[in-house]
C-alpha positions in Angstrom: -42.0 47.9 6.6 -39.4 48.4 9.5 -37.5 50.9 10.7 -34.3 49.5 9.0 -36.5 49.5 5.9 -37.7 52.7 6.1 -33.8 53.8 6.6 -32.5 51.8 3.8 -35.1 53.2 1.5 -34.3 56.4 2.6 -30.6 56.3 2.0 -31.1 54.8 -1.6 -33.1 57.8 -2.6 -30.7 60.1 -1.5 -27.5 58.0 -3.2 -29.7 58.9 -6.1 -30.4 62.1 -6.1 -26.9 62.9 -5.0 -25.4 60.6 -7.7 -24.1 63.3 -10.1 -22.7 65.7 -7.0 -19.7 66.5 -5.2 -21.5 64.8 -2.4 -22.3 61.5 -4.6 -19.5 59.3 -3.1 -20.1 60.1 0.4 -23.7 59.8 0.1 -23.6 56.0 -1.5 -20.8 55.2 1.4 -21.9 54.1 5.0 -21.5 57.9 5.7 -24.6 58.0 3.3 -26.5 55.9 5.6 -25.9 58.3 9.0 -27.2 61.2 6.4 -30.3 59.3 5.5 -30.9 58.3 9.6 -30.6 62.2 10.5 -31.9 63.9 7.8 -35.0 61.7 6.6 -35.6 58.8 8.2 -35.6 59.8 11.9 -36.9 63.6 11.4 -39.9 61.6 9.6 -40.4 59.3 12.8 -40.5 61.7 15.5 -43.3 63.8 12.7 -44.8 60.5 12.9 -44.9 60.6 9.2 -43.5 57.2 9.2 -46.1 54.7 10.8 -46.9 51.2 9.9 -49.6 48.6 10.5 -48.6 46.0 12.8 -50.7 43.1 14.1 -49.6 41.6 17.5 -50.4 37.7 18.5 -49.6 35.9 21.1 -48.7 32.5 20.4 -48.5 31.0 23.7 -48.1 31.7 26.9 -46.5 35.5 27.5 -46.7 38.5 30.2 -46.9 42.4 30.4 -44.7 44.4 32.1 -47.1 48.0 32.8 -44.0 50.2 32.0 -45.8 53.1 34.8 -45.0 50.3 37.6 -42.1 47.8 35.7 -42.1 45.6 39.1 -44.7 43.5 38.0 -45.7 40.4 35.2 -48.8 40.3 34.4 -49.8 37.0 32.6 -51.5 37.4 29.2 -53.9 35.5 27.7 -52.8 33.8 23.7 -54.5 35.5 20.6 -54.3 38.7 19.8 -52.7 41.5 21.5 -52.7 44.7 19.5 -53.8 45.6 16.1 -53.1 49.0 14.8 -50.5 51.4 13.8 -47.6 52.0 15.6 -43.9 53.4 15.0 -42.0 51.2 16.5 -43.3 47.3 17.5 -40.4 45.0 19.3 -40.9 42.0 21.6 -38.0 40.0 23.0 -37.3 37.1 25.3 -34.1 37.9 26.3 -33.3 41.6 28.1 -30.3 42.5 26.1 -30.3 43.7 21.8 -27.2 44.3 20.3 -24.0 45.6 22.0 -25.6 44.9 25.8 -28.3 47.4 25.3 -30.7 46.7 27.7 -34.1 46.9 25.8 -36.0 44.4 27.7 -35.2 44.3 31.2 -37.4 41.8 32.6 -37.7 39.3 29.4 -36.4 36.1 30.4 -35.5 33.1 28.1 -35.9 30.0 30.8 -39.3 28.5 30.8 -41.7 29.7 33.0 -39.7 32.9 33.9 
């Protein structure tokens, strides 16, 4: 499970338990889901009550960028990277996520980059 799982979990539980409130429409509307982000899911992140296990491969050819220095690639070997828990896992091959937010500044998509 992912954060947008975790979150969506989160906000179904509290449609239910608000169901038969005052509060019961808001809480099963999209304001429901900015509720569930502030009041459970993210609170239980940053507790770090809300970990999952992730394994990490690397298929073929890839780099690290050591985010202390950022100015260089270092070329990783294929097989396995990371095995653990973590919070929050994310990889990407292009710099931008939705809306232009920069979340991987040096991933390029051309070959060999």
């Amino acid at each position: 499970q992912g954060f947008d799982a975790f979150l969506l979990d989160d906000y179904k539980r509290q449609a239910k338990a608000t169901q038969n409130t005052i509060i019961g429409p808001l809480m099963r509307s999209v304001g429901g889901y900015f509720f569930a982000m502030a009041l459970r899911t993210l609170p239980a992140y940053l507790r770090r009550k809300r970990q999952m296990r992730v394994k990490v491969e690397a298929l073929s050819e890839c780099a690290y960028v050591d985010p202390r220095r950022g100015d260089a690639a270092i070329p990783v070997e294929t097989g396995l990277l990371y095995e653990g828990s973590a919070t929050l896992a994310c990889a990407g091959s292009t710099p931008f996520y939705g809306g232009g937010m920069r979340l991987f500044p040096f991933a390029r998509s051309d070959k060999g980059g």
